[in-house]
Biopython code that builds the backbone (N, CA, C, O; Angstrom):
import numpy as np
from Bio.PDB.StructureBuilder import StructureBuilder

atoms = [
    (1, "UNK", "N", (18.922, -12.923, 8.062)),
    (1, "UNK", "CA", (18.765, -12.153, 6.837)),
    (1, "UNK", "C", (18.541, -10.678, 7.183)),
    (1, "UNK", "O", (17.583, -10.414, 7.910)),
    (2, "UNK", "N", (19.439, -9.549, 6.673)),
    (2, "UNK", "CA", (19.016, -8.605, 6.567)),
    (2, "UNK", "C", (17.927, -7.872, 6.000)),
    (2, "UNK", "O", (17.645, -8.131, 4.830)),
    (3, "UNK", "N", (17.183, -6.904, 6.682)),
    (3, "UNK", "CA", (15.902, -6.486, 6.630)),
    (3, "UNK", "C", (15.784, -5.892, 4.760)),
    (3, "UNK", "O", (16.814, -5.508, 4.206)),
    (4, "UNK", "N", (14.520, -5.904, 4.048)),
    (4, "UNK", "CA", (14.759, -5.181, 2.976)),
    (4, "UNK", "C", (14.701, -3.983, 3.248)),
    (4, "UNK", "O", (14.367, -3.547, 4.349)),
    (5, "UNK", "N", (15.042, -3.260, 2.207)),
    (5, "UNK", "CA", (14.748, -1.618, 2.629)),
    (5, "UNK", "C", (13.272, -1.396, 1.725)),
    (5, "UNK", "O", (13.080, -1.851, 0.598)),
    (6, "UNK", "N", (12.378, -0.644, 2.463)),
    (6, "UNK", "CA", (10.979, -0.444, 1.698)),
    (6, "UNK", "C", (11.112, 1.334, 1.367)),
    (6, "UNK", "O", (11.544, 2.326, 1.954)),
    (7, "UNK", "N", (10.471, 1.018, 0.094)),
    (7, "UNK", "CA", (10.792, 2.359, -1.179)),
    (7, "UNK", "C", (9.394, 2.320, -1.064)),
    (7, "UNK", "O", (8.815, 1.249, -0.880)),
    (8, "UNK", "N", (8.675, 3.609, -1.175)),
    (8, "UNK", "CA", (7.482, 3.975, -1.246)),
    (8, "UNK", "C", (7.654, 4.691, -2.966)),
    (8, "UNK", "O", (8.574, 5.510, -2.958)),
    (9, "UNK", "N", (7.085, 4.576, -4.170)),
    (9, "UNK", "CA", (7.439, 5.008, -5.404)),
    (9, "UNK", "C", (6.427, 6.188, -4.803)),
    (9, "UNK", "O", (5.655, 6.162, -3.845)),
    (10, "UNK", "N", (6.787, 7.353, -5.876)),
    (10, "UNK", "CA", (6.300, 8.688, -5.801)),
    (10, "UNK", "C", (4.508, 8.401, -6.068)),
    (10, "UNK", "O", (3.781, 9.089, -5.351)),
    (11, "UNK", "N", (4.063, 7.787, -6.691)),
    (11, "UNK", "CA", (2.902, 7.654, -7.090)),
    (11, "UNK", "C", (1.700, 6.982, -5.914)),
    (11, "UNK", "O", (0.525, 7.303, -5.738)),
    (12, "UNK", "N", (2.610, 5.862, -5.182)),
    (12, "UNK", "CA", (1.665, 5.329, -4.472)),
    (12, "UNK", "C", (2.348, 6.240, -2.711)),
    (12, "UNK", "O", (2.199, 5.693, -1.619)),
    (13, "UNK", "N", (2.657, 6.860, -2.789)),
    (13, "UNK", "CA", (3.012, 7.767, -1.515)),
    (13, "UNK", "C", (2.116, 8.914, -1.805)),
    (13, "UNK", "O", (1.505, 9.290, -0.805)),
    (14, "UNK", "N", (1.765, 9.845, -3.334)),
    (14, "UNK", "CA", (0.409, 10.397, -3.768)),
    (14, "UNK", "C", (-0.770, 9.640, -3.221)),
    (14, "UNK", "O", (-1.510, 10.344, -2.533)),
    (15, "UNK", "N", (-1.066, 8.614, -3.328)),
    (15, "UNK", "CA", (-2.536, 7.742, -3.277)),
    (15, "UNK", "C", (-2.640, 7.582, -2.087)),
    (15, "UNK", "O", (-3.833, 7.621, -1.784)),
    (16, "UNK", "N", (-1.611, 7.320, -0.715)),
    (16, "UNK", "CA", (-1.738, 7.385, 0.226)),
    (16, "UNK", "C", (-1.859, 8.665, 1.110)),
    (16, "UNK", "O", (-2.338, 8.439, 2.221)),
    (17, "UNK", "N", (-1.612, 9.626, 0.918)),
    (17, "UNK", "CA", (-1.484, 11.122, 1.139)),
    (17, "UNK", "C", (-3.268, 11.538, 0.869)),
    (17, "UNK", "O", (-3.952, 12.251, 1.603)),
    (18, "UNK", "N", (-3.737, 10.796, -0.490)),
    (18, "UNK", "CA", (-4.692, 11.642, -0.979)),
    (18, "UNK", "C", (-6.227, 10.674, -0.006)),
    (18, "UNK", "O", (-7.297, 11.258, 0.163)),
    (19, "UNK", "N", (-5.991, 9.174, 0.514)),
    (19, "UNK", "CA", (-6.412, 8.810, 1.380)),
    (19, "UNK", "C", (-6.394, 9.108, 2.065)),
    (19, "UNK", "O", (-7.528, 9.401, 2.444)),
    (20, "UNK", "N", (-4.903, 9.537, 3.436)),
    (20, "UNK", "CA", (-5.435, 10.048, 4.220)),
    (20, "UNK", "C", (-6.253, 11.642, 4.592)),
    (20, "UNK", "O", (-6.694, 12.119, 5.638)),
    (21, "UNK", "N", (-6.200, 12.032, 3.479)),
    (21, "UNK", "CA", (-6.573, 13.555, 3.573)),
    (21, "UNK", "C", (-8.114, 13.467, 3.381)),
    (21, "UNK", "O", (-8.806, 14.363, 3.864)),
    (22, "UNK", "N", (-8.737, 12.361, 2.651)),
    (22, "UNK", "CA", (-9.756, 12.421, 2.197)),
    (22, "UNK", "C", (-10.502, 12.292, 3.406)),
    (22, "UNK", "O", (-11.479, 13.018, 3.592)),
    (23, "UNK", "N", (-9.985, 11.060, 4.626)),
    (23, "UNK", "CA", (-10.777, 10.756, 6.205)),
    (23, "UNK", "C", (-10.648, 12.092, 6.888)),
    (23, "UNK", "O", (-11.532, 12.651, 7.537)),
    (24, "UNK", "N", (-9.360, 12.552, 6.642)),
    (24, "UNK", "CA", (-9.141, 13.918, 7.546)),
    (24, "UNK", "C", (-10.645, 14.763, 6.973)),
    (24, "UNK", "O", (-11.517, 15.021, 7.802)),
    (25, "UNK", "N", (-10.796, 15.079, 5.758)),
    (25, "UNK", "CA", (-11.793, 15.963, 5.092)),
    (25, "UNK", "C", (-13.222, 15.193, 5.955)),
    (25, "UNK", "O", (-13.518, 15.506, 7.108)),
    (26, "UNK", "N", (-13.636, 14.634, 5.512)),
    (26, "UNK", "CA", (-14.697, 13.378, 5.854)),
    (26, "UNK", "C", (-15.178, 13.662, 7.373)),
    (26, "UNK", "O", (-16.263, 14.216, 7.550)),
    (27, "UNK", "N", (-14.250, 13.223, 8.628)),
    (27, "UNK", "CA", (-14.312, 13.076, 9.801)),
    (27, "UNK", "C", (-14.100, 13.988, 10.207)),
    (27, "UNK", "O", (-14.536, 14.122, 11.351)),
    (28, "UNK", "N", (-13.102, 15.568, 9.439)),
    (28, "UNK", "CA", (-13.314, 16.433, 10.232)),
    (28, "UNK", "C", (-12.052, 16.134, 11.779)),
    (28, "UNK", "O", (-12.109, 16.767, 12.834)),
    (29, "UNK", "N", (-11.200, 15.208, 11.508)),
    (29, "UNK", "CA", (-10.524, 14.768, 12.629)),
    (29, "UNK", "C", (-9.377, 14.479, 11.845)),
    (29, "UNK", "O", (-9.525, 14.628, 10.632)),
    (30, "UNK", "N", (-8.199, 14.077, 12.278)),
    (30, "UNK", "CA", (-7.234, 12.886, 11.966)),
    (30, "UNK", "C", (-6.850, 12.283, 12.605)),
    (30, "UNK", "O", (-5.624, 12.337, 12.702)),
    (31, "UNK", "N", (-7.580, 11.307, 13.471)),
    (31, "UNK", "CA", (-7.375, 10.124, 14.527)),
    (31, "UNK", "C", (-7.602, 8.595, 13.591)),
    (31, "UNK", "O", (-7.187, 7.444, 13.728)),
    (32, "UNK", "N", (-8.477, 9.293, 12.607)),
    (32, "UNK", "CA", (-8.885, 7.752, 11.759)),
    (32, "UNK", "C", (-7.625, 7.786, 10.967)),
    (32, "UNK", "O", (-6.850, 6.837, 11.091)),
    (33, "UNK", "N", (-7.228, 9.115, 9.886)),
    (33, "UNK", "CA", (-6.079, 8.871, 9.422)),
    (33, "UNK", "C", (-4.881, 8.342, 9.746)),
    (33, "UNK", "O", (-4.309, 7.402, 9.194)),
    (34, "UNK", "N", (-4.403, 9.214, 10.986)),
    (34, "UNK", "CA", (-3.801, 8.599, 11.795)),
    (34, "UNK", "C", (-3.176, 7.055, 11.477)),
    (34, "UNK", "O", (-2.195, 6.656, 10.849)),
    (35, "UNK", "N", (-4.418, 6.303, 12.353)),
    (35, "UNK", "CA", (-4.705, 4.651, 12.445)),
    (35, "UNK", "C", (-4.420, 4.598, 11.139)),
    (35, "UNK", "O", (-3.203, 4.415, 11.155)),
    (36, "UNK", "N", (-4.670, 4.630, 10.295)),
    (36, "UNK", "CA", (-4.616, 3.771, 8.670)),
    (36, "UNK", "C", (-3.608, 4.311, 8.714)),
    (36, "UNK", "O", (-2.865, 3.428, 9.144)),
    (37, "UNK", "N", (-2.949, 5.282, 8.550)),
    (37, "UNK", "CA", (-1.334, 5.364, 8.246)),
    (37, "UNK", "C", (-0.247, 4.371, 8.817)),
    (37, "UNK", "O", (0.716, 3.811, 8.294)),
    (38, "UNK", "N", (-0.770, 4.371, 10.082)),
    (38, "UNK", "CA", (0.324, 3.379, 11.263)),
    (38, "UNK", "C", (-0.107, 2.285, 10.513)),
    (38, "UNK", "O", (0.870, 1.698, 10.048)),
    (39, "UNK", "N", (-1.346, 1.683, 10.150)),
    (39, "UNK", "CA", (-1.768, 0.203, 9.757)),
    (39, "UNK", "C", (-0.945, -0.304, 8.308)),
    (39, "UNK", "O", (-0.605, -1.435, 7.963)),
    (40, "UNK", "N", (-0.781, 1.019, 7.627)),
    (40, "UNK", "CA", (-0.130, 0.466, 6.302)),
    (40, "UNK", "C", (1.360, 0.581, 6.440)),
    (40, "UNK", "O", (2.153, -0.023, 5.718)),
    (41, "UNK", "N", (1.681, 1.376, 7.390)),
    (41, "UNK", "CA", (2.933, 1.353, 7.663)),
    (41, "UNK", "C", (3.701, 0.266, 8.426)),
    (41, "UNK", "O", (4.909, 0.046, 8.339)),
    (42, "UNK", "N", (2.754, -0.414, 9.230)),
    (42, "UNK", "CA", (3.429, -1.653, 10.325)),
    (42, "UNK", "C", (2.687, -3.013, 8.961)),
    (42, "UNK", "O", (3.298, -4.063, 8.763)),
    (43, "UNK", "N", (1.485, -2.710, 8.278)),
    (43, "UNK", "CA", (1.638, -3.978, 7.097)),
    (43, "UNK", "C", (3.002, -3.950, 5.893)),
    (43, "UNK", "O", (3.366, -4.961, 5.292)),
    (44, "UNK", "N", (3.633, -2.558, 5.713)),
    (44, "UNK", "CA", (4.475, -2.956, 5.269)),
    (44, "UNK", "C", (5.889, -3.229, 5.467)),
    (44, "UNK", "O", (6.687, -3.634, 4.622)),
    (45, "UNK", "N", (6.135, -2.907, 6.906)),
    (45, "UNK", "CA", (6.907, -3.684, 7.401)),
    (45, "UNK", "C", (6.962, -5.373, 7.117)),
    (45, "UNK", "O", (7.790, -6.031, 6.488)),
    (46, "UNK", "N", (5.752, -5.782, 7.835)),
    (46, "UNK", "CA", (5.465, -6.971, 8.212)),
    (46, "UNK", "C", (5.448, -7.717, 6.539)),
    (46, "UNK", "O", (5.426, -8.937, 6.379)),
    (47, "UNK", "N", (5.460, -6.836, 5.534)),
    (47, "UNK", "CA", (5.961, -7.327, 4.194)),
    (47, "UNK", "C", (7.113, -7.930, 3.860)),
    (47, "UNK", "O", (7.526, -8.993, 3.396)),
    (48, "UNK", "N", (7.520, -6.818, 4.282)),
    (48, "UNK", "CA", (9.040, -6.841, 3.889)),
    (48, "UNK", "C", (9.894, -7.613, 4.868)),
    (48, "UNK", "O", (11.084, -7.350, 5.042)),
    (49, "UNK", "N", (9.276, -8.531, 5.474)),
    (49, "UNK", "CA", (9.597, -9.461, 6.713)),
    (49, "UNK", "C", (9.741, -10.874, 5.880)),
    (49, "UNK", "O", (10.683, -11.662, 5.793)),
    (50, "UNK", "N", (8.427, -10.872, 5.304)),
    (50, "UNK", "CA", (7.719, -12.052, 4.404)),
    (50, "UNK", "C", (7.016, -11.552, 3.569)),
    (50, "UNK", "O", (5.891, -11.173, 3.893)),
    (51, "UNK", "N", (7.542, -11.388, 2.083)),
    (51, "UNK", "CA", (7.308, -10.654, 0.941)),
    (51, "UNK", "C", (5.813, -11.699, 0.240)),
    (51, "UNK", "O", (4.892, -11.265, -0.452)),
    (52, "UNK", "N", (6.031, -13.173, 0.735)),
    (52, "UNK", "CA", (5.133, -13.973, 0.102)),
    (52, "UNK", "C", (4.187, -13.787, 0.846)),
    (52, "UNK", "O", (3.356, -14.271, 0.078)),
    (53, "UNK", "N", (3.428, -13.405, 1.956)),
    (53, "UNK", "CA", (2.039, -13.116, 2.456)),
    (53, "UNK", "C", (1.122, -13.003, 1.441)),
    (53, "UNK", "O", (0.154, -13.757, 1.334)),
    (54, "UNK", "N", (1.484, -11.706, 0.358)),
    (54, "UNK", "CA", (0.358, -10.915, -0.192)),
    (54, "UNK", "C", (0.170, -11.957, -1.250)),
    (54, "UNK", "O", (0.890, -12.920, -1.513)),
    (55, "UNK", "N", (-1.208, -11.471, -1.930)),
    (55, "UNK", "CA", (-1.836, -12.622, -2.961)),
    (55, "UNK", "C", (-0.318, -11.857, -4.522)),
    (55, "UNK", "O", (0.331, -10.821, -4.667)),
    (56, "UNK", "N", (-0.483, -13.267, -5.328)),
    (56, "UNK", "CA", (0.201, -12.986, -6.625)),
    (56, "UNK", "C", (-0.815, -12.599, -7.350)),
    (56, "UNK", "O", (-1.958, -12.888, -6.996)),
    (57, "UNK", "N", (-0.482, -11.621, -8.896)),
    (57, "UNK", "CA", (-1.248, -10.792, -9.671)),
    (57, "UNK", "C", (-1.179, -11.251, -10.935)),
    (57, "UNK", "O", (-0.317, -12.075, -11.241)),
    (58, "UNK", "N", (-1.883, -10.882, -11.637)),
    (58, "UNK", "CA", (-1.870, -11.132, -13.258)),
    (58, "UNK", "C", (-0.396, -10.352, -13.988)),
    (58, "UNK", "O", (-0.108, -10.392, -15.185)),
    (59, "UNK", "N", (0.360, -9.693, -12.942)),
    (59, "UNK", "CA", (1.729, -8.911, -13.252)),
    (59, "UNK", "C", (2.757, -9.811, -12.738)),
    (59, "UNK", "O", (2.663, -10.319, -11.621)),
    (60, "UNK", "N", (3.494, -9.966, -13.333)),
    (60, "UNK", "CA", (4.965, -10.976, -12.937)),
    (60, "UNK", "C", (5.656, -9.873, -12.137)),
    (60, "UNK", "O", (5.859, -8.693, -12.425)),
    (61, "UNK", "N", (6.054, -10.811, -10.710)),
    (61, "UNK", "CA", (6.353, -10.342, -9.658)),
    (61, "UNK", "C", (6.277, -9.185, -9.005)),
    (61, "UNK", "O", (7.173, -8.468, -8.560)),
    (62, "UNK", "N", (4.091, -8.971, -8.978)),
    (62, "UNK", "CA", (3.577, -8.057, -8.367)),
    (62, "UNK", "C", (2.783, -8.979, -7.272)),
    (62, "UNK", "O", (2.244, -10.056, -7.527)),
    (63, "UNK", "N", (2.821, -8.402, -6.144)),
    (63, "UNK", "CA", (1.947, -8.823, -5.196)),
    (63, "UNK", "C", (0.703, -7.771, -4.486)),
    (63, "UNK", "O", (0.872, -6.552, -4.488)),
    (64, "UNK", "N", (-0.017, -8.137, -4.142)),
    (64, "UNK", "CA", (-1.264, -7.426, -3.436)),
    (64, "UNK", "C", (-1.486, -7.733, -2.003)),
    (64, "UNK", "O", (-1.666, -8.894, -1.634)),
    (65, "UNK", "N", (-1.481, -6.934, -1.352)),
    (65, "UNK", "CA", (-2.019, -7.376, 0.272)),
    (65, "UNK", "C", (-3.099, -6.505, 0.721)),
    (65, "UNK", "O", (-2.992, -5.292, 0.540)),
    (66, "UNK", "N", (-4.129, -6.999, 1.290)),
    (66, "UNK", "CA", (-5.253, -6.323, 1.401)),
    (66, "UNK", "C", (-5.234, -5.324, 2.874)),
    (66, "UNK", "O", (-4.854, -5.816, 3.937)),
    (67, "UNK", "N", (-5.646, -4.031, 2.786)),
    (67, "UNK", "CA", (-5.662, -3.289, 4.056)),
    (67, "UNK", "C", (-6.423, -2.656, 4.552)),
    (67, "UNK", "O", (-6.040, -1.507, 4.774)),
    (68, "UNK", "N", (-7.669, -2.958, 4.936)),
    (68, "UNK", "CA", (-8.749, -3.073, 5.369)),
    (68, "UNK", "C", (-9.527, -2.573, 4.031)),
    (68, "UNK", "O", (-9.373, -3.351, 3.090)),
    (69, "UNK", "N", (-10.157, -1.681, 3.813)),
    (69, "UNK", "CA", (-10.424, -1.699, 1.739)),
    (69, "UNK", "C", (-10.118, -1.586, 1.258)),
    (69, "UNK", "O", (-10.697, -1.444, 0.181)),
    (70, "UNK", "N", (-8.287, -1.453, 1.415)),
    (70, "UNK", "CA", (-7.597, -0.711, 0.260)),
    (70, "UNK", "C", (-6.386, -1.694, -0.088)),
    (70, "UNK", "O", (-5.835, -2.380, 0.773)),
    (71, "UNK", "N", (-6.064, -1.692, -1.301)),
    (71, "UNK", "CA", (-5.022, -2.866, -2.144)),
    (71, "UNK", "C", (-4.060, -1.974, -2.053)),
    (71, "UNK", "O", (-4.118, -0.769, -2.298)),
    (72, "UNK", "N", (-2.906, -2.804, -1.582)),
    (72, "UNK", "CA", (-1.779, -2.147, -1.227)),
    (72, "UNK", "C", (-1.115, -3.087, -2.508)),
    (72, "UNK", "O", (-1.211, -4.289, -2.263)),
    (73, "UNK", "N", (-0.491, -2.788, -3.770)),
    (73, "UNK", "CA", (0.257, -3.316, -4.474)),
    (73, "UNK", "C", (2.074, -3.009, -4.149)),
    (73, "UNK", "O", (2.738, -2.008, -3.883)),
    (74, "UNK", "N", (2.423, -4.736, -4.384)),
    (74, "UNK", "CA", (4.395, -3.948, -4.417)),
    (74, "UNK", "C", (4.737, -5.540, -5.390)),
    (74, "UNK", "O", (4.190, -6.556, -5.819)),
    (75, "UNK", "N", (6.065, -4.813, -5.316)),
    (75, "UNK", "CA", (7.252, -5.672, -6.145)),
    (75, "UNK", "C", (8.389, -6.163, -4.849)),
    (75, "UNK", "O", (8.167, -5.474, -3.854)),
    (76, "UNK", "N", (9.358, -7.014, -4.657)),
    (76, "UNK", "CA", (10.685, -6.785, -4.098)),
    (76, "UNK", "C", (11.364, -7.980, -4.511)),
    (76, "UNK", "O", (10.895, -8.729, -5.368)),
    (77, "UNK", "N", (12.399, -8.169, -3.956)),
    (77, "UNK", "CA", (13.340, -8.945, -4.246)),
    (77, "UNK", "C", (14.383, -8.968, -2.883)),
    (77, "UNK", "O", (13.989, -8.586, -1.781)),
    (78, "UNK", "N", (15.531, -9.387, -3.083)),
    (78, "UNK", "CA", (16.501, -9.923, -2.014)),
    (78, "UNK", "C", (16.743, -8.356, -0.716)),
    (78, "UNK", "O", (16.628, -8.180, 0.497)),
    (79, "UNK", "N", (17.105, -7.575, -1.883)),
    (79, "UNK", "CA", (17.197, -6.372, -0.846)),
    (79, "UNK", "C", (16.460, -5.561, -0.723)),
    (79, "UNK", "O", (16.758, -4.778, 0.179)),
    (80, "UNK", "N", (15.233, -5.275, -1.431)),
    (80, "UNK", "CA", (14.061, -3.766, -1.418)),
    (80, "UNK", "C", (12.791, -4.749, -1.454)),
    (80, "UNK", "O", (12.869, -5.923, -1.815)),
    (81, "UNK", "N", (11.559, -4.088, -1.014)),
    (81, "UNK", "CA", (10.140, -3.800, -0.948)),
    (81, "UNK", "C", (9.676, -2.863, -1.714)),
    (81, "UNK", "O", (9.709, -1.817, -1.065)),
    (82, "UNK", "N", (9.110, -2.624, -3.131)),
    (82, "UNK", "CA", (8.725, -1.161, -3.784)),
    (82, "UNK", "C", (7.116, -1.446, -3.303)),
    (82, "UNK", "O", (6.516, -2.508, -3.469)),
    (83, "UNK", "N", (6.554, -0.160, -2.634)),
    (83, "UNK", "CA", (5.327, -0.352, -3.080)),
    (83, "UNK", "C", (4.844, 0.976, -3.984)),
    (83, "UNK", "O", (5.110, 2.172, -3.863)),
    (84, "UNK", "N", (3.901, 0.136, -5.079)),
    (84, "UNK", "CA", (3.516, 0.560, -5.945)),
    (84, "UNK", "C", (2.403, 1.611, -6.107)),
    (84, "UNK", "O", (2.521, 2.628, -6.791)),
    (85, "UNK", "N", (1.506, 1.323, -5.530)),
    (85, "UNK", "CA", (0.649, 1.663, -5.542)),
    (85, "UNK", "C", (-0.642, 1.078, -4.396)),
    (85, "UNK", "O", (-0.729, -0.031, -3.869)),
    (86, "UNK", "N", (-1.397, 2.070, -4.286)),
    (86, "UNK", "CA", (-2.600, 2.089, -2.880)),
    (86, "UNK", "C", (-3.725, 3.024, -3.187)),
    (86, "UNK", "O", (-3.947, 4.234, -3.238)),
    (87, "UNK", "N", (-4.612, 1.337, -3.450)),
    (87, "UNK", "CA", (-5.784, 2.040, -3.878)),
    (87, "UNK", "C", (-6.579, 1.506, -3.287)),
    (87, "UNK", "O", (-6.321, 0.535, -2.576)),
    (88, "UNK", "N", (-8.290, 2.232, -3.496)),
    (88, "UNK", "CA", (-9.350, 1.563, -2.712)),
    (88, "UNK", "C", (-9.648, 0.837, -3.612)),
    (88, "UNK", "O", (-9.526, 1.030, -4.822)),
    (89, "UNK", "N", (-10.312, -0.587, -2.719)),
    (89, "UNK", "CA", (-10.460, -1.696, -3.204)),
    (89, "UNK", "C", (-12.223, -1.545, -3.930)),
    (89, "UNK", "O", (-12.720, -2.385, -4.680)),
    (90, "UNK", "N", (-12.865, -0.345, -3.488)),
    (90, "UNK", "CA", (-14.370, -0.595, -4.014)),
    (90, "UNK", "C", (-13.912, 0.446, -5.329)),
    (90, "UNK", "O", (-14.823, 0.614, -6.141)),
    (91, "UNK", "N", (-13.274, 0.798, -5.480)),
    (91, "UNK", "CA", (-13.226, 1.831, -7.078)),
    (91, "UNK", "C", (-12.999, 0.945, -8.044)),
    (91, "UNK", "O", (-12.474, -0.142, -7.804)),
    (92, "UNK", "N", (-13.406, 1.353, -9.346)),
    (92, "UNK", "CA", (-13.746, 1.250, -10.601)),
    (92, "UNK", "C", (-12.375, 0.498, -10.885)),
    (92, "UNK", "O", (-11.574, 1.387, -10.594)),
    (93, "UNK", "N", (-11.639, -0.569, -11.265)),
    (93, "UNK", "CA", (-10.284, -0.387, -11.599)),
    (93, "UNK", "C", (-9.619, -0.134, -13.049)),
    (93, "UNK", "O", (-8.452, 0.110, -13.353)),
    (94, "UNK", "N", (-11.289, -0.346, -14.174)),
    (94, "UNK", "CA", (-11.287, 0.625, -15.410)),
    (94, "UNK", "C", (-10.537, 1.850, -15.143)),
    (94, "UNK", "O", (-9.559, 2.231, -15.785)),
    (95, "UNK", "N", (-11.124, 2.489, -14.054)),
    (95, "UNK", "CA", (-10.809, 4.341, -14.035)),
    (95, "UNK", "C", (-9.670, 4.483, -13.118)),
    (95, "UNK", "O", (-9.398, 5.529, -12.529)),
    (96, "UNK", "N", (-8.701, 2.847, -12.982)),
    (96, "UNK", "CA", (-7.832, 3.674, -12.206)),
    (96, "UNK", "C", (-6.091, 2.974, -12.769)),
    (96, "UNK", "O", (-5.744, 1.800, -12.897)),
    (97, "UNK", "N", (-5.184, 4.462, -13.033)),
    (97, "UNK", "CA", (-3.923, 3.184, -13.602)),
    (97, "UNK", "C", (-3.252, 2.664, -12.364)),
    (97, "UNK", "O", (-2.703, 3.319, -11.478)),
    (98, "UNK", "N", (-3.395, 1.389, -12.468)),
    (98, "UNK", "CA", (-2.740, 0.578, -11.322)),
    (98, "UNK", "C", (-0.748, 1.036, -11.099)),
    (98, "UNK", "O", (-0.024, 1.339, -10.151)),
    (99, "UNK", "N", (-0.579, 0.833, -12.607)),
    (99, "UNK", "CA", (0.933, 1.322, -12.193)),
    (99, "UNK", "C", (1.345, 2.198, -13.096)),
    (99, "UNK", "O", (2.461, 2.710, -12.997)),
]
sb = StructureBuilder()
sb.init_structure("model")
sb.init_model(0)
sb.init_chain("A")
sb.init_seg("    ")
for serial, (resi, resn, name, xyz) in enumerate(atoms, 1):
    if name == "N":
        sb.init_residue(resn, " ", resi, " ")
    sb.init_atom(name, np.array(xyz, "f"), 0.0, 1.0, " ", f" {name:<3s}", serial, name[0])
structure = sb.get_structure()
């Protein structure tokens, strides 16, 4: 089977940007950012390998995979991986739009 192609949507490529900037701010470094970038980047590979890993959602054909605190949400099908959105898993999810 050919590989899917993984689409990062404009919104959750924001949420990841604004994560890693926040450790960069924080630590004063970007060695931690760094690491979490490579980590969500080789988990979503390893998605789009085997789309069924991540848990199913109260959204028809949304999945969740957990990345170390942060919910990595996507969609895919035969040929793409979308991920949706990447958020931290301890925030409010009242105060946050998932998609």
């Amino acid at each position: 089977m050919a590989a899917r192609k993984i689409i990062w949507t404009e919104k959750a490529n924001l949420e990841r940007k604004n994560i890693l900037e926040y450790w960069i701010d924080r630590n004063k470094s970007k060695i931690y950012s760094i690491k979490l970038n490579r980590l969500f980047i080789e988990t979503v590979r390893k998605i789009a390998e085997n789309p069924a890993i991540g848990r199913k959602t109260d959204f028809e054909n949304i999945r969740v995979k957990i990345v170390r605190d942060y919910l990595l949400f996507y969609e895919y099908d035969h040929q793409q991986l979308k991920v949706l959105s990447v958020w931290d898993g301890r925030r409010d999810e009242n105060k946050h739009n998932l998609f």
